[in-house]
DRENMIVEX-733130 format. One line per field, with one value per residue (C-alpha): residue number from 1; residue in three letters; x, y, z. Coordinates in Angstrom, 1 decimal. Layout:
BEGIN
nufi c(NUM;...)
margu c(ALA;...)
east c(X;...)
north c(Y;...)
up c(Z;...)
This chain:
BEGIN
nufi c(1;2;3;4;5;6;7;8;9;10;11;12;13;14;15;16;17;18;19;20;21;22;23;24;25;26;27;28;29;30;31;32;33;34;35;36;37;38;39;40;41;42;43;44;45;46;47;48;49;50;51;52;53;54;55;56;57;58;59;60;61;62;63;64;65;66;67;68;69;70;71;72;73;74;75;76;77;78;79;80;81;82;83;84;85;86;87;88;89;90;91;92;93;94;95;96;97;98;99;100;101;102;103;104;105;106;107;108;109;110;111;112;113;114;115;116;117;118;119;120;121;122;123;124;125;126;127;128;129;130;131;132;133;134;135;136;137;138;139;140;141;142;143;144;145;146;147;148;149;150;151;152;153;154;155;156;157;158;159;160;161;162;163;164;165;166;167;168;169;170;171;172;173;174;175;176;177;178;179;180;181;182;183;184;185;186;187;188;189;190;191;192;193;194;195;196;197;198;199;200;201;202;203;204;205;206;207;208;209;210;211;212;213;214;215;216;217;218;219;220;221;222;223;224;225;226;227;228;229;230;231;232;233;234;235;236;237;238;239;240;241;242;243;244;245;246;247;248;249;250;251;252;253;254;255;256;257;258;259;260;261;262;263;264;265;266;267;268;269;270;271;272;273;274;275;276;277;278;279;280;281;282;283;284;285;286;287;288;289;290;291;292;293;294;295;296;297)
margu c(UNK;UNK;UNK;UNK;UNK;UNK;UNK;UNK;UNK;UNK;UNK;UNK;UNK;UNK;UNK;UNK;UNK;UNK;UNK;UNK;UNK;UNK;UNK;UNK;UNK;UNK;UNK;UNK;UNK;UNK;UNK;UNK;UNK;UNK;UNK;UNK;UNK;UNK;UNK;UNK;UNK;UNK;UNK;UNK;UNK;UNK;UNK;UNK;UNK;UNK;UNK;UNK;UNK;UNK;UNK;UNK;UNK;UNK;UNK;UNK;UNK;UNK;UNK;UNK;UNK;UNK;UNK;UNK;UNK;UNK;UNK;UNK;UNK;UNK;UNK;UNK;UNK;UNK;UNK;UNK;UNK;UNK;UNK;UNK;UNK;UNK;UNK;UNK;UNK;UNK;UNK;UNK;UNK;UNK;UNK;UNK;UNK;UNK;UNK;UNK;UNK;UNK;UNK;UNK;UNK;UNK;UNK;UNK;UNK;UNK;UNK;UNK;UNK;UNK;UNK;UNK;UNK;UNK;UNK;UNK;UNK;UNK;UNK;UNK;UNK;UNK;UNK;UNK;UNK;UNK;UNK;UNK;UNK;UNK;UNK;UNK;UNK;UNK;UNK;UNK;UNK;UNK;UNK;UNK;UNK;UNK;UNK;UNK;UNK;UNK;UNK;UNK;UNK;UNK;UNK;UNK;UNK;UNK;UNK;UNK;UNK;UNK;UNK;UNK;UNK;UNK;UNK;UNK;UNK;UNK;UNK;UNK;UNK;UNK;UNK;UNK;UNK;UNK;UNK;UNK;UNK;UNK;UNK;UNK;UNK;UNK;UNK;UNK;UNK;UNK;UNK;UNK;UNK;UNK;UNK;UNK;UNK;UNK;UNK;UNK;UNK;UNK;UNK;UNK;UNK;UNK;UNK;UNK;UNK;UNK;UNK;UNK;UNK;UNK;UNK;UNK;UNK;UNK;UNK;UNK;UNK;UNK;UNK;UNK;UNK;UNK;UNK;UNK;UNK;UNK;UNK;UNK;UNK;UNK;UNK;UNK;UNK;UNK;UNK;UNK;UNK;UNK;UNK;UNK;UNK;UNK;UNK;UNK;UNK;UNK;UNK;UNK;UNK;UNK;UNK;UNK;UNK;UNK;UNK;UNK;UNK;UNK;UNK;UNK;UNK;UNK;UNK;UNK;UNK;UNK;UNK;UNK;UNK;UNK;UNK;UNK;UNK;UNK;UNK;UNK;UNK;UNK;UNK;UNK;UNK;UNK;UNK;UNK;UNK;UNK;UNK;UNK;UNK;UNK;UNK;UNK;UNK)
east c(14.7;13.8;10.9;8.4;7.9;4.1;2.5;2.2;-0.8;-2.6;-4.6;-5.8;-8.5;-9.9;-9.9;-12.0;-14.5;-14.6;-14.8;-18.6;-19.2;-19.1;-17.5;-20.5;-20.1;-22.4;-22.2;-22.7;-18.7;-17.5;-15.2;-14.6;-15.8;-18.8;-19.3;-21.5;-21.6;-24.1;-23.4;-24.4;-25.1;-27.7;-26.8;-28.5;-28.9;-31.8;-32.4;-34.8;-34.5;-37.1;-39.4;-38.4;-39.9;-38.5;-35.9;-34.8;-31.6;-32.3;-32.3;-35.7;-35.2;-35.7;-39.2;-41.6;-44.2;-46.8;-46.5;-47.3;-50.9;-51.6;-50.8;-50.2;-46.7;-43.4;-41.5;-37.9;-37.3;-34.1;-32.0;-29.5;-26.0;-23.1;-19.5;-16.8;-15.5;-11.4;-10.5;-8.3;-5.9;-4.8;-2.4;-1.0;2.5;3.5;5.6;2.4;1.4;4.3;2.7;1.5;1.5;1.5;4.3;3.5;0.7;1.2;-1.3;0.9;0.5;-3.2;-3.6;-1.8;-4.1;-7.4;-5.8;-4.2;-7.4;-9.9;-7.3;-7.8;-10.9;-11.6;-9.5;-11.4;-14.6;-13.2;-12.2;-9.0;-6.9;-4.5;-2.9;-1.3;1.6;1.2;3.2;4.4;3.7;2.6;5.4;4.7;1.4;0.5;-2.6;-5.2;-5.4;-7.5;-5.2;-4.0;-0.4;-0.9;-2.3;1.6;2.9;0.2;1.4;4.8;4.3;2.2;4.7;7.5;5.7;7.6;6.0;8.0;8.3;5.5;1.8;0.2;-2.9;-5.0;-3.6;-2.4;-6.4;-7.0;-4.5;-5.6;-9.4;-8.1;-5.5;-7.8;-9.7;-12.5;-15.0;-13.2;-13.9;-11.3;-10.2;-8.5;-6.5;-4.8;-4.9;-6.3;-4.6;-5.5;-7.6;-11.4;-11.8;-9.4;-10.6;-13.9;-12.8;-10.8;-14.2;-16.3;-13.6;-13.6;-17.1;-17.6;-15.5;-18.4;-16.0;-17.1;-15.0;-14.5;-12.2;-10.5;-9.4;-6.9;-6.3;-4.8;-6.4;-3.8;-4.2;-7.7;-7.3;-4.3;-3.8;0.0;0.9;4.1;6.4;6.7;8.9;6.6;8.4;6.6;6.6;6.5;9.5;8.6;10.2;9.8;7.9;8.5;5.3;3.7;0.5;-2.1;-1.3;-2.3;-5.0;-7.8;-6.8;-5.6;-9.2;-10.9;-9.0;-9.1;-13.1;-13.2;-11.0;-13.6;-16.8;-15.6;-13.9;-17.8;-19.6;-17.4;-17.7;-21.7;-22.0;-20.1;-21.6;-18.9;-18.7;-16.1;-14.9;-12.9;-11.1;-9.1;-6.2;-6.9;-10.2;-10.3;-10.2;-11.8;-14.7;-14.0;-13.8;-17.2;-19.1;-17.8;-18.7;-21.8;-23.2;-22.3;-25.0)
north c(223.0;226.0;227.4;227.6;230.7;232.3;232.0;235.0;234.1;233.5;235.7;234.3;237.1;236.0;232.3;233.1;235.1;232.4;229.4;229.8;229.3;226.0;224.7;222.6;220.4;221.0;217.4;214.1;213.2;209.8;209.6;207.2;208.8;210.3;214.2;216.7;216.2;214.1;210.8;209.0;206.2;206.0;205.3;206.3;209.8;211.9;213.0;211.2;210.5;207.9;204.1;201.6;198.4;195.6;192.9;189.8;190.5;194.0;195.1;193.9;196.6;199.4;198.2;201.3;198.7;201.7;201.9;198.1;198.8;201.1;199.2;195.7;195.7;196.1;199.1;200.4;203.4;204.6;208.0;210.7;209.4;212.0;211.9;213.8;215.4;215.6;219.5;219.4;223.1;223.1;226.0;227.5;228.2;229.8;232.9;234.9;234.8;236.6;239.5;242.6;246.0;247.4;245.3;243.7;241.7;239.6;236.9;233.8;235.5;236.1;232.4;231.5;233.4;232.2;228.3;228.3;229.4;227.3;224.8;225.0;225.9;222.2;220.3;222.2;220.5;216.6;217.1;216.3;218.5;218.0;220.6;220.1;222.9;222.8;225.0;223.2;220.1;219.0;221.0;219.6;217.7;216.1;213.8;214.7;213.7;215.0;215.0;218.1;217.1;216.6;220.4;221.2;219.5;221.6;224.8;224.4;223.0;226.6;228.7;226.9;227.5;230.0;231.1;230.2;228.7;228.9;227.2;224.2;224.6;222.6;219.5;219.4;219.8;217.2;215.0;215.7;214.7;211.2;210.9;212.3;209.1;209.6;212.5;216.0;219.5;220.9;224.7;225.9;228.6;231.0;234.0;231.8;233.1;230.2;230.1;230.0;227.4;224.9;225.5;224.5;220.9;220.5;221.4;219.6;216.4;216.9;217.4;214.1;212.6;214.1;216.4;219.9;222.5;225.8;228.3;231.6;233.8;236.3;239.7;242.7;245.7;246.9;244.1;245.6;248.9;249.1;252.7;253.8;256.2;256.9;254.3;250.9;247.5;245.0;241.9;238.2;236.8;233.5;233.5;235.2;238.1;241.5;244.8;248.1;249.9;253.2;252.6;255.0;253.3;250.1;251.0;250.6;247.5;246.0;246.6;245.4;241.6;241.7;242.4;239.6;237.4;237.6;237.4;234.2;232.7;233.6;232.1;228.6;229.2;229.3;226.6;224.8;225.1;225.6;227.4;230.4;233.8;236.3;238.6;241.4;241.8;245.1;243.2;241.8;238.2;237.9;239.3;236.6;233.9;234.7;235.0;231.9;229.8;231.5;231.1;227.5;227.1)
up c(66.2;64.6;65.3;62.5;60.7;60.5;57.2;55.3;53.2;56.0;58.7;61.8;62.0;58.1;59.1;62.3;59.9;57.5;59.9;59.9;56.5;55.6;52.2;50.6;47.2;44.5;43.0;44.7;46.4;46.9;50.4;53.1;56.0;57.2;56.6;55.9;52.1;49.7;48.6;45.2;47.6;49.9;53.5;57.0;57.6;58.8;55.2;53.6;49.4;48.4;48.6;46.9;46.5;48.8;48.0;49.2;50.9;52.4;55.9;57.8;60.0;56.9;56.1;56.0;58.3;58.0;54.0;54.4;56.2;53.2;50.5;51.7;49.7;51.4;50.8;52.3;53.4;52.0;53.0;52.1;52.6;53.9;53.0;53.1;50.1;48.2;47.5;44.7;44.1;40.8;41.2;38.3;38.7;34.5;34.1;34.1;38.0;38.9;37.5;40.1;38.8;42.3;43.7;46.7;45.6;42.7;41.1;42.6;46.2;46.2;44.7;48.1;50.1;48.2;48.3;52.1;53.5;51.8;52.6;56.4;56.1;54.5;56.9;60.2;58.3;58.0;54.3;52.2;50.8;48.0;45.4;42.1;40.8;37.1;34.4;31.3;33.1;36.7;38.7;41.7;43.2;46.8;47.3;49.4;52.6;56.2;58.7;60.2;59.7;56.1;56.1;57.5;53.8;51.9;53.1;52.2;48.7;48.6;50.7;48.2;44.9;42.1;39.0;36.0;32.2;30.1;30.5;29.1;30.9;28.9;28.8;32.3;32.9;30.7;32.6;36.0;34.8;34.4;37.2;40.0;40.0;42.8;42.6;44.0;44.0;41.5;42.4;39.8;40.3;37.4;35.0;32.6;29.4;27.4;24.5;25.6;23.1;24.5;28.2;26.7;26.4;29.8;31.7;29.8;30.5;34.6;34.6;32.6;35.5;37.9;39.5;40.9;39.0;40.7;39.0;40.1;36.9;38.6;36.7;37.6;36.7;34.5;32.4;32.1;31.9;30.0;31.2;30.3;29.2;27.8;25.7;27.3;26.9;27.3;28.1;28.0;31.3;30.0;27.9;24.3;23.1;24.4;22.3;22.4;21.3;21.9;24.1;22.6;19.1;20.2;23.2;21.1;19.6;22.8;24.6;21.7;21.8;25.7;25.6;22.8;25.3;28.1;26.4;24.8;28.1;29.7;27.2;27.5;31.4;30.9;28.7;30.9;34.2;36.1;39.2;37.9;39.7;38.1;40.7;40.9;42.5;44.9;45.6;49.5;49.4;52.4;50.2;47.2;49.6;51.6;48.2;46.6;50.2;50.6;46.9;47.4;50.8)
C-alpha cells in the first residue's frame, strides 16, 4: 500500500500549541457519552445545579437527608450533567474561496487549516466531527462521528474539496438547521458574500434549533483595500461576467459599498448572538484559532 501522504493543512507543532486549549460549547449539547460539556439534562456530576422538591419515583439515594433536618420536607439534590458535543463544518466550497491575491494562500486553503485543526483538536477531546461542503447545494457532507478513524474520512473530504459554481448560502443554512437534528456546534466557514439581510434569517433558524453557531468570514486584504492601481479585468469567480474598469474611478465607490457591506453583516452578527470572526488571510491562524478557543473558556 501506499504510504499516506502528510497533510498540508496541518502542523504538528500548531496542534501541540493548541492541544491545551480545550474546545468548550456555549449552549447546553445533547450527546451520548460522557464529556466535558453541559447537558440540558441533569445527571451526576460534581457540579451542582439546584433542590427540588421530592417525588415518588426518584432515586432514595439523592435525598439531601440534611435539608430534611432543616425543614422536615424532602428535597433531592440534583447536578450538572456532562456530555459530549457534535462539531458541525459547514465549509463553503462557491467560486469565491478560490480567491488569494498573494498566491499561495487562498480562502479555501486557510478554511482547511482553521477546519482540520479544530477537527482534531475535537476528536483528541471525545467529540464528533462532521462537515458539510456546500455551494449551490450540499456538495458533499459526512456525519459526525468520534472515532479516530472517522477523523481519516474527514480529512480527505477537506483535502478533496474544490471551490466552484456559484453560492446559495442561505438556504443551504436553512437546510442544515433542520437536517442536523440533535444540538451541534455549527462552524461555518466562508467569505460570506451574501446579503446581510438573508444571513439574518439562517442564524436566527439554527439558533431556534439551539445550535451553537460559530462563523469565520474569510477576506483577503485586497478585497479590503482595493489598492490597484492601473486598469484591471475583474473577472467573477462565481461565474458572472467579467469588467474592465479603471480602479481610481470606482475606488471611492467600491469602499463606500464594502464599508456598507460590513457594518450591516455586524449589525445582523450582533443581533444575532452568534459567535463570529472575521479573519484575514496574512493573519496567523494559529492566532485565530487560540482567540476563538480561548474566548470560548
Amino acid at each position: 500500500m501506499q504510504p499516506r501522504q502528510p497533510r498540508k493543512f496541518l502542523d504538528a507543532r500548531i496542534l501541540s500549541r493548541l492541544g491545551s486549549l480545550p474546545l468548550c460549547a456555549r449552549r447546553p449539547m445533547q450527546g451520548m457519552v460522557s464529556g466535558r460539556h453541559p447537558s440540558p439534562h441533569r445527571g451526576s456530576s460534581v457540579e451542582f445545579a439546584e433542590y427540588r422538591k421530592y417525588v415518588p419515583g426518584d432515586d432514595l439515594r439523592r435525598l439531601d437527608w440534611r435539608a430534611y433536618g432543616r425543614s422536615d420536607r424532602f428535597y433531592v439534590k440534583e447536578f450538572e450533567a456532562d456530555t459530549n458535543l457534535r462539531c458541525c463544518f459547514v465549509l463553503d466550497t462557491s467560486g469565491s474561496m478560490a480567491f488569494g491575491s498573494s498566491g499561495e494562500v487562498t480562502k479555501i486553503s486557510y478554511a482547511r487549516k482553521l477546519a482540520g485543526t479544530l477537527g482534531y483538536l475535537a476528536v483528541q477531546q471525545g467529540d464528533a466531527v462532521g462537515i458539510s461542503c456546500v455551494a449551490e447545494g450540499v456538495v458533499r457532507s459526512l456525519p459526525a462521528k468520534r472515532n479516530p478513524s472517522h477523523l481519516m474520512n474527514f480529512f480527505d473530504i477537506l483535502e478533496e474539496a474544490q471551490p466552484a459554481g456559484e453560492t446559495q448560502l442561505a438556504d443551504v443554512l436553512h437546510e442544515l438547521a433542520e437536517t442536523i437534528r440533535q444540538r451541534a456546534l455549527i462552524v461555518i466557514l466562508s467569505d460570506f458574500f451574501v446579503e446581510p439581510e438573508m444571513l439574518r434569517g439562517c442564524f436566527q433558524h439554527l439558533s431556534f434549533r439551539k445550535h451553537d453557531v460559530a462563523a469565520f468570514q474569510l477576506l483577503d486584504p485586497q478585497e479590503i483595500n482595493f489598492d490597484f492601481r492601473r486598469p484591471m479585468r475583474f473577472l467573477d469567480m462565481e461565474g458572472g461576467a467579467a469588467i474592465f474598469a479603471e480602479p481610481n474611478d470606482i475606488s471611492d465607490r467600491y469602499h463606500k459599498a464594502i464599508k456598507t457591506y460590513l457594518d450591516d453583516l455586524r449589525q445582523v452578527v450582533l443581533e444575532s448572538a452568534i459567535d463570529f470572526h472575521q479573519v484575514m488571510l496574512d493573519e496567523d491562524y494559529e492566532h485565530v484559532l487560540t482567540r476563538f478557543l480561548v474566548g470560548r473558556t
